[in-house]
RODO-914444 format. One record per residue (C-alpha): z, y, x; residue number from 1. Coordinates in steps of 0.001 Angstrom, whole numbers. Layout:
BEGIN
{rec {Z Y X} NUM}
...
// end
This chain:
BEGIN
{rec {-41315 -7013 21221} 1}
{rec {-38572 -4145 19865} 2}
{rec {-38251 -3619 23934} 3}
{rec {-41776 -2970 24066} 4}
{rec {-41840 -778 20671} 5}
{rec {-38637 1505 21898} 6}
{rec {-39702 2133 25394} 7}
{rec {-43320 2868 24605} 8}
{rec {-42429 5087 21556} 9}
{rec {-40079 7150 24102} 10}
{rec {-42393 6675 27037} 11}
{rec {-39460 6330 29254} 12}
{rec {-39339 2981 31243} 13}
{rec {-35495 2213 32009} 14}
{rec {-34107 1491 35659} 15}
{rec {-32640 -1526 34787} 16}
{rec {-35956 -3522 34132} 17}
{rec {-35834 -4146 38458} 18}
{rec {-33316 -6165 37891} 19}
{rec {-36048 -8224 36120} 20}
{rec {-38593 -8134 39009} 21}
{rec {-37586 -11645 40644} 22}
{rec {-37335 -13399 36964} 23}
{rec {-40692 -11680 36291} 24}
{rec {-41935 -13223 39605} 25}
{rec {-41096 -16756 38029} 26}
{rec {-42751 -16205 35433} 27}
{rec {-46048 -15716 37065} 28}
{rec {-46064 -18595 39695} 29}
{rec {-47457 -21017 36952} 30}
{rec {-50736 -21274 35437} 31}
{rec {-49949 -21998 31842} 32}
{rec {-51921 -19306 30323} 33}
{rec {-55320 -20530 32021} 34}
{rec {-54483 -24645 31628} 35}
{rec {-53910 -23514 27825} 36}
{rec {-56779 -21936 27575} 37}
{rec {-58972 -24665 29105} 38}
{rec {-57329 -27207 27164} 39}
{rec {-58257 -24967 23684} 40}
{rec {-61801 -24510 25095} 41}
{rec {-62327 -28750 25763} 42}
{rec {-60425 -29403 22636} 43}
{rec {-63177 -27371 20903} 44}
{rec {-65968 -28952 22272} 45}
{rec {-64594 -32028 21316} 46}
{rec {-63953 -31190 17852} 47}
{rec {-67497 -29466 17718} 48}
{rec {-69425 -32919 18429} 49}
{rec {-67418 -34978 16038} 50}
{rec {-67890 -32201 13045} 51}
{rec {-71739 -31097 14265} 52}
{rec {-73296 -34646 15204} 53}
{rec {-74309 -35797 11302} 54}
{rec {-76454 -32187 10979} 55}
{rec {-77305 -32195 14848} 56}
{rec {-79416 -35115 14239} 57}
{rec {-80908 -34544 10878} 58}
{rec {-81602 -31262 11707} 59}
{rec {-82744 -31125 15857} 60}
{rec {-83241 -34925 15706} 61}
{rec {-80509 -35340 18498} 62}
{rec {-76819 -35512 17884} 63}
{rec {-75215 -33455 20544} 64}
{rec {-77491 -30401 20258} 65}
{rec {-74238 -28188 19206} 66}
{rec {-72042 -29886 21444} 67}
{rec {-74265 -29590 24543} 68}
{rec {-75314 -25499 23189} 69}
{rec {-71443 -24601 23472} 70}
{rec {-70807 -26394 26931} 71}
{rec {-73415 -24366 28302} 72}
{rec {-71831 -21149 26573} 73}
{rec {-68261 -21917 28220} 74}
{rec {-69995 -22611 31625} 75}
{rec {-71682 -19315 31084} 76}
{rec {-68721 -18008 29919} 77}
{rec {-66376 -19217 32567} 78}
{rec {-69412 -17516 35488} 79}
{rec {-68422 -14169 33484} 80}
{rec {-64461 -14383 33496} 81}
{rec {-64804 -15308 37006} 82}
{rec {-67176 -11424 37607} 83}
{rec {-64384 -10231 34909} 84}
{rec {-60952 -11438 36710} 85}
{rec {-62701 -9304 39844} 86}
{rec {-62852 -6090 38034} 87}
{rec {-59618 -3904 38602} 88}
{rec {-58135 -2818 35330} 89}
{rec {-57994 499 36229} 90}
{rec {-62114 10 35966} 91}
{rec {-62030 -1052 32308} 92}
{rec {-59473 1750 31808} 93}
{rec {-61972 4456 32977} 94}
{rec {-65045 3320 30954} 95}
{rec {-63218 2579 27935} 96}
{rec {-64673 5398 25833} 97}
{rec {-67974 4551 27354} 98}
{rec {-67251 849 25739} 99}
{rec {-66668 2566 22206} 100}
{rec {-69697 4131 22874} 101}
{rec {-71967 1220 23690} 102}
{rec {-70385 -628 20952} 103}
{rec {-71400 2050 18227} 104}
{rec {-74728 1919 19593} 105}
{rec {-75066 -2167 19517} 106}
{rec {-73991 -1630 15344} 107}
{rec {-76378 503 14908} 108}
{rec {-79361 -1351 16585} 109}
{rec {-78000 -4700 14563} 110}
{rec {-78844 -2921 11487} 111}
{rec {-82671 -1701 12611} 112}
{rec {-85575 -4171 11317} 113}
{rec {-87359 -6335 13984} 114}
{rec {-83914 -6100 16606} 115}
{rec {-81061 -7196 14401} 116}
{rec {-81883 -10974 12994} 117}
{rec {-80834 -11300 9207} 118}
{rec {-79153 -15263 8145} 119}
{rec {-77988 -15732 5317} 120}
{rec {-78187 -12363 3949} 121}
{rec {-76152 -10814 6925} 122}
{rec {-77538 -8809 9886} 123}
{rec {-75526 -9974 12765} 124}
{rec {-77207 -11019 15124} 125}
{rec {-79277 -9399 17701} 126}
{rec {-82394 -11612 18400} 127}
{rec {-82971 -11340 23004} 128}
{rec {-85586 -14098 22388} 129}
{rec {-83810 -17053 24210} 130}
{rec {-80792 -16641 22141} 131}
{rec {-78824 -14138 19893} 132}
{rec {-75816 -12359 20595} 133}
{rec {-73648 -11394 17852} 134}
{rec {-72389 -7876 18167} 135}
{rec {-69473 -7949 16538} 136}
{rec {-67547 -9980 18916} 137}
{rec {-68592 -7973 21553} 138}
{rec {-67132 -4706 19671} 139}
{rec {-63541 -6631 18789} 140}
{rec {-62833 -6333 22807} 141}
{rec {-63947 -3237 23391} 142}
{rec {-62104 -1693 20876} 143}
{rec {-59041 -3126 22340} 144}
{rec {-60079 -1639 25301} 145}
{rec {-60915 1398 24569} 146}
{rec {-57809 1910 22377} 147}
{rec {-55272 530 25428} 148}
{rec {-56638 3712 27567} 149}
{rec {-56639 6257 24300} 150}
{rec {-53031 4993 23847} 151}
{rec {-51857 5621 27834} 152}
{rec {-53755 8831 28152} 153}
{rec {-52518 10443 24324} 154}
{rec {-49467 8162 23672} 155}
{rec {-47637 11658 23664} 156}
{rec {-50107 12913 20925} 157}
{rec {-50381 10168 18782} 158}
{rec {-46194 9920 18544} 159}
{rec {-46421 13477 17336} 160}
{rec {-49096 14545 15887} 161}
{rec {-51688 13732 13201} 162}
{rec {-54592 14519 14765} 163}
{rec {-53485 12135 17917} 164}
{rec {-52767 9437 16096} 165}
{rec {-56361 9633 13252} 166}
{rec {-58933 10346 16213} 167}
{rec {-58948 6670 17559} 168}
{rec {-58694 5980 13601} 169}
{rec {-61478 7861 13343} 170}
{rec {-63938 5740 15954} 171}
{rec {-62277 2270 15193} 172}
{rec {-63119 3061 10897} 173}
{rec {-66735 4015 12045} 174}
{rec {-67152 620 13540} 175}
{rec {-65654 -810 10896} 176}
{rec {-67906 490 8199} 177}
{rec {-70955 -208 10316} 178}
{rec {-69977 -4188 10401} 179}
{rec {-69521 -3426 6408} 180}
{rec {-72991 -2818 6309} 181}
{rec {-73657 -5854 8219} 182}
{rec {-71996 -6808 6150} 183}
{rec {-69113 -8403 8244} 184}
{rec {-65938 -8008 6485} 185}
{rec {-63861 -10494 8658} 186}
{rec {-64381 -8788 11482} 187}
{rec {-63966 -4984 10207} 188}
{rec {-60334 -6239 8671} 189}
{rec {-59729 -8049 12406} 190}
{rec {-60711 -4926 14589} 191}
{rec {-58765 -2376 12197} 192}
{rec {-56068 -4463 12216} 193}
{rec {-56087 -5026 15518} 194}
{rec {-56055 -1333 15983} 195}
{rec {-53062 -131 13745} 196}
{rec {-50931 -2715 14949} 197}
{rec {-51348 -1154 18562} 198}
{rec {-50863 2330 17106} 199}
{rec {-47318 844 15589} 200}
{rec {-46237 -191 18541} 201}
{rec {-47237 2914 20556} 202}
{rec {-45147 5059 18790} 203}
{rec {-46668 7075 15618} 204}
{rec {-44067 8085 12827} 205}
{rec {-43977 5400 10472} 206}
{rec {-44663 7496 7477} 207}
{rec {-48341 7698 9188} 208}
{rec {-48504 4143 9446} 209}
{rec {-47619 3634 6023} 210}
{rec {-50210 6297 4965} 211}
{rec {-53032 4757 6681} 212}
{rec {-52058 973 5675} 213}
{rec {-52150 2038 2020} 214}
{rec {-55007 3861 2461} 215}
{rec {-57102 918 3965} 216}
{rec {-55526 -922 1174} 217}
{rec {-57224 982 -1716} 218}
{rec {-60232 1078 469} 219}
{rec {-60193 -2381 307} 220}
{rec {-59481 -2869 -2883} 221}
{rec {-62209 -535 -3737} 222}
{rec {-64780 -2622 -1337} 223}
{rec {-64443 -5927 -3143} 224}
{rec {-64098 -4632 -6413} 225}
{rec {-67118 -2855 -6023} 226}
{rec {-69497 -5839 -4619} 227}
{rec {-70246 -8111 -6823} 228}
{rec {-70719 -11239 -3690} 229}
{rec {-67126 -9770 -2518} 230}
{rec {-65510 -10272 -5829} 231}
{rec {-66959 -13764 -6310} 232}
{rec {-65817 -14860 -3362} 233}
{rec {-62395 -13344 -4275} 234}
{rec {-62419 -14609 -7612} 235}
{rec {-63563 -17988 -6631} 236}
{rec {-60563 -18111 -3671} 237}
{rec {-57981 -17670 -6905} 238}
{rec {-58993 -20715 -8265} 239}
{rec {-62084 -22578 -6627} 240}
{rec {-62121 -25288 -8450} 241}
{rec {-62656 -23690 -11802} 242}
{rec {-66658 -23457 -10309} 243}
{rec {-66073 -26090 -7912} 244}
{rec {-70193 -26603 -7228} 245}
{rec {-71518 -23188 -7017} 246}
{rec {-68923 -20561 -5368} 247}
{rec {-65784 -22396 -4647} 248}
{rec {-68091 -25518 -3476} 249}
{rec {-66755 -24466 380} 250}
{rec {-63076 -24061 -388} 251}
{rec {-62785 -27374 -2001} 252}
{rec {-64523 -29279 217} 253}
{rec {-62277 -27582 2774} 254}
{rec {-59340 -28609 492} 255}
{rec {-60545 -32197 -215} 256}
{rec {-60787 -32953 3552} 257}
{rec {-57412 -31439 4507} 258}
{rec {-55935 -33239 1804} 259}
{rec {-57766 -36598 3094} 260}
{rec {-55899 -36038 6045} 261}
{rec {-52243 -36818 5592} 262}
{rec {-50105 -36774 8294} 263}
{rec {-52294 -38758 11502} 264}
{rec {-55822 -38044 10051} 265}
{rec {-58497 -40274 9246} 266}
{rec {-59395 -41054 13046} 267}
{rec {-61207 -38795 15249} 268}
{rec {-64999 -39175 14225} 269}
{rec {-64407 -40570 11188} 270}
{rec {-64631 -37301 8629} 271}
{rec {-66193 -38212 5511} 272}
{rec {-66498 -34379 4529} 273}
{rec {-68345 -33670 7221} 274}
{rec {-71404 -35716 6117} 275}
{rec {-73221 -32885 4565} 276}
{rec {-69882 -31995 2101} 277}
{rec {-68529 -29373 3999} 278}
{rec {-70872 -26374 4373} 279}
{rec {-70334 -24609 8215} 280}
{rec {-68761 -27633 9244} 281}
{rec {-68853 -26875 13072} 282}
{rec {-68281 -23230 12640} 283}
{rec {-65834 -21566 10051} 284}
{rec {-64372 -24951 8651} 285}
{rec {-63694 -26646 11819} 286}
{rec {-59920 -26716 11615} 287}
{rec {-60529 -28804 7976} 288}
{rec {-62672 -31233 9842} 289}
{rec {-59991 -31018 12445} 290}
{rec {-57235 -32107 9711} 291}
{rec {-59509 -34338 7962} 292}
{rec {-59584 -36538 11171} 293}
{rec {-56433 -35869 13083} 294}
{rec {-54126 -34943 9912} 295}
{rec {-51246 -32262 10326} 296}
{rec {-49936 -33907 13617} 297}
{rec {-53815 -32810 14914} 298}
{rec {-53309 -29442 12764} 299}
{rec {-49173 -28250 14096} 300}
{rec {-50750 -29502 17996} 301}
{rec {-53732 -26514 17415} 302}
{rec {-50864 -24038 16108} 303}
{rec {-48901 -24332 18753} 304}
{rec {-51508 -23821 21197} 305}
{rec {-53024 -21176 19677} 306}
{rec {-49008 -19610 19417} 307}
{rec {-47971 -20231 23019} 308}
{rec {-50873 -18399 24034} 309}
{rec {-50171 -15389 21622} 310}
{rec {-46624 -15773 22966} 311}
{rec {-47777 -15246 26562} 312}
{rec {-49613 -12322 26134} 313}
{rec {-46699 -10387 24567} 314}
{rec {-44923 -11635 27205} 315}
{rec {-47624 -10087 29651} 316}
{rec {-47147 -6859 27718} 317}
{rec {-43037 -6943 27729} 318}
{rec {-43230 -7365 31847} 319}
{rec {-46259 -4674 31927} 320}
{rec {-44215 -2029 30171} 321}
{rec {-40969 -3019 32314} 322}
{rec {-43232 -2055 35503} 323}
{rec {-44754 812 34176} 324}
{rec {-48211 -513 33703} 325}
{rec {-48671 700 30091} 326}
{rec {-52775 143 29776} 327}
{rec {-51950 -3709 30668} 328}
{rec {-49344 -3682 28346} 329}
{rec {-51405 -2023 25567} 330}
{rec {-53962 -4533 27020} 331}
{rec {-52201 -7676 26515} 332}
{rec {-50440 -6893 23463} 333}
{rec {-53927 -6064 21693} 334}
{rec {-55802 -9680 22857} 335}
{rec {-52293 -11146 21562} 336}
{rec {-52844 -9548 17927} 337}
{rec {-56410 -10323 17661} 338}
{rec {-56043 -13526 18555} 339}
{rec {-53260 -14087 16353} 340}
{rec {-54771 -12461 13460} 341}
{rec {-58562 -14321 13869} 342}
{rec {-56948 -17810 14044} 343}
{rec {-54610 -17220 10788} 344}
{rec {-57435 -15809 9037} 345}
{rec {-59743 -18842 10076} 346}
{rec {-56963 -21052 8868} 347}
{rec {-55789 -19574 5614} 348}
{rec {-59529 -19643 4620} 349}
{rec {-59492 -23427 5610} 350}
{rec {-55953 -23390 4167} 351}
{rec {-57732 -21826 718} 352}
{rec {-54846 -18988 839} 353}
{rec {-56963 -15997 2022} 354}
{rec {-60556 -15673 686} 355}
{rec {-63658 -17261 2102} 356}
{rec {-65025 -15153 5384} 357}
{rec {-66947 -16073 7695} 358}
{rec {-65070 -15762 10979} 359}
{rec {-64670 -18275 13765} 360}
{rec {-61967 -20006 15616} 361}
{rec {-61217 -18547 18740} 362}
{rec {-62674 -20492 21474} 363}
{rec {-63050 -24049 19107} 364}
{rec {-65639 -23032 16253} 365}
{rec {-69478 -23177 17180} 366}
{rec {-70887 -20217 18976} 367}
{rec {-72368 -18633 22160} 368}
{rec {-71450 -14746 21320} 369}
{rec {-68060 -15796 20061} 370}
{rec {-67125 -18478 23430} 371}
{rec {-68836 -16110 25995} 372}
{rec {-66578 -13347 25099} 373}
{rec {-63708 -15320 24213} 374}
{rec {-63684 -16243 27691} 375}
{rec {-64397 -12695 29228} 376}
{rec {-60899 -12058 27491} 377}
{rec {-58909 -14467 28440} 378}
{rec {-60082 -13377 31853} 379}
{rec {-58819 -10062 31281} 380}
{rec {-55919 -11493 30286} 381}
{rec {-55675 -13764 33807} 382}
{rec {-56248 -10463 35479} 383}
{rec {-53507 -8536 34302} 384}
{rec {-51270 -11545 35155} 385}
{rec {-52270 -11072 38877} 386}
{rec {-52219 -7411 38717} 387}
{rec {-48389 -7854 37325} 388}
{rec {-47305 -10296 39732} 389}
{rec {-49049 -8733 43017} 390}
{rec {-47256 -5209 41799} 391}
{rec {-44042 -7631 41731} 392}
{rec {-44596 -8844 45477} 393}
{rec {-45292 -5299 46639} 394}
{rec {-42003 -3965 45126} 395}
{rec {-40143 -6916 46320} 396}
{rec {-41479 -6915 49902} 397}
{rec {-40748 -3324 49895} 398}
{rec {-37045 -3884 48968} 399}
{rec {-36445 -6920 51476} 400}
{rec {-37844 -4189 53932} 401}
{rec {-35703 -1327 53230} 402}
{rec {-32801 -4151 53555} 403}
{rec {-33760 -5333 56989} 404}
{rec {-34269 -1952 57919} 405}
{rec {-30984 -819 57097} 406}
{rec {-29334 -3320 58668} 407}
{rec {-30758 -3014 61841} 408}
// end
């Protein structure tokens, strides 16, 4: 990633990445990124029915209610990355501020009686009558999105000035505070993280970036230390088992399963924690159900899926900057962080070494908004593969043409 940090500070692409084109081909000709993918999506499923069935049928009086819900929400999802992967990236590119837009407007509805549906005690949801979509998923992408585009169109200004680089700031902390009020906390810390690590890499001075990250610091600080339900659940991370059966009743269940776990697990299906123990079970505690029953070999296999496909797209956004394509690079390396940063979140609250939030697994916990747009990015993500490579074959067919023609 220093390639990508030092070229796109400068804005200067160097001659010598063509020398990379054919390795770059190589690269592309597999399909790792999209069998990894799948394989995280099944995987989840699977998980999902062995952590869901026990509340599935005392609560729907059918056991693979949850399991059947979220196959339908990756088929649906899958229909979308398939209209997604269609859509040139110069497309998203141009509407990106429109995106911002759209998502201010969807935080603002979620937070208007008789539109945004309120469970337990958060207003997340927005209620279409057949189902809900939760708006805050929605608003992670196009924040990347939008932020890609700001950072090609401005790079220049954000490098140098202060204005360039707090405008985007500016948006991005609006959304944030609007999924505050939600309140949402998980995902305001994901999407303005998300946000200033793509600023690092763009460019700005790094006295800015260490202005702003101890600014959101105190701001933080201030947040939890100010709400009474954040400070609990702060308090209650330090040492949850000090009120082990009121607010750190999640975290130790979460800890008693992932202890039960050992090494190979319990055996898939056979989670004891999961039997009405473990709170969220199928949602934001998953992974402990997941090392409950398949132990850490189960728990290092998820990691390094979850890391390969980080891996990949900074790979995507080292070859994107070598070519010149700086919004897929931007792209790429912003899907990479925010899927990074969700799934160590989701895990150190498992883990019990970040405080309880409720934010999912990407593409394994329980959830229609959460799958659905989990697989409109990795689409995104497909797309800018076959933008990269077809840019390759162009520049390579044009070179084994200028050769022929010269020697004739």
């Amino acid at each position: 990633m220093s390639t990508l940090v030092s070229r796109v500070a400068t804005g200067r692409l160097s001659d010598s990445s063509r020398s990379h084109e054919p390795e770059a081909r190589s690269v592309f000709a597999d399909h790792a990124l999209l069998i990894a993918v799948l394989a995280l999506g099944l995987f989840g499923a699977v998980m999902i029915a062995s952590a869901s069935m026990a509340f599935a049928q005392e609560t729907y009086n059918t056991p693979f209610y949850f399991v059947s819900r979220q196959l339908l929400f990756l088929a649906i999802g899958c229909a979308a990355g398939v209209l997604t992967f269609r859509l040139p990236l110069a497309l998203w590119e141009r509407y990106g501020p429109h995106l911002i837009i759209i998502s201010l407007v969807f935080l603002l509805l979620v937070l208007v009686p008789g539109i945004g549906k309120e469970v337990n005690g958060s207003r997340r949801w927005i209620d279409l009558g057949l189902f809900t979509v939760q708006v805050s998923e929605t608003v992670k992408l196009f924040v990347i999105v939008y932020l890609a585009g700001y950072l090609v169109r401005r790079g220049y200004l954000v490098q140098t000035t202060f204005g360039g680089f707090f405008r985007p700031l500016l948006l991005i902390c609006a959304a944030g505070g609007l999924l505050l009020l939600e309140p949402d906390f998980g995902a305001a810390v994901v999407i303005v993280a998300t946000a200033v690590i793509m600023i690092l890499v763009a460019g700005v001075r790094f006295s800015q970036f260490i202005a702003i990250v101890g600014v959101l610091g105190v701001v933080g600080g201030v947040l939890i230390m100010t709400s009474p339900y954040r400070l609990q659940r702060f308090v209650s991370f330090l040492d949850p088992f000090a009120d082990a059966y009121n607010s750190g009743f999640q975290l130790t269940q979460s800890l008693i399963a992932i202890g039960s776990g050992g090494l190979t697990g319990v055996g898939f299906g056979s989670s004891v924690q999961k039997l009405f123990y473990l709170p969220e079970a199928h949602t934001d505690f998953l992974f402990a159900v997941l090392c409950e029953e398949l132990g850490l070999v189960g728990a290092v296999c998820l990691i390094l899926l979850y890391s390969f496909i980080v891996w990949r797209c900074f790979t995507l956004a080292r070859i994107a900057d070598e070519q010149g394509n700086r919004f897929a690079g931007f792209l790429a390396l912003g899907i990479g962080a925010w899927i990074g940063l969700q799934s160590f979140i989701n895990m150190g609250v498992n883990l019990g070494v970040l405080p309880t939030k409720g934010i999912t697994l990407p593409l394994m916990s329980y959830g229609g908004s959460s799958a659905i747009v989990f697989a409109i990015t990795f689409s995104l993500l497909l797309r800018v593969e076959w933008e990269l490579r077809y840019d390759t074959s162009l520049t390579l067919h044009a070179r084994e043409s200028r050769m022929n023609g010269g020697a004739a």
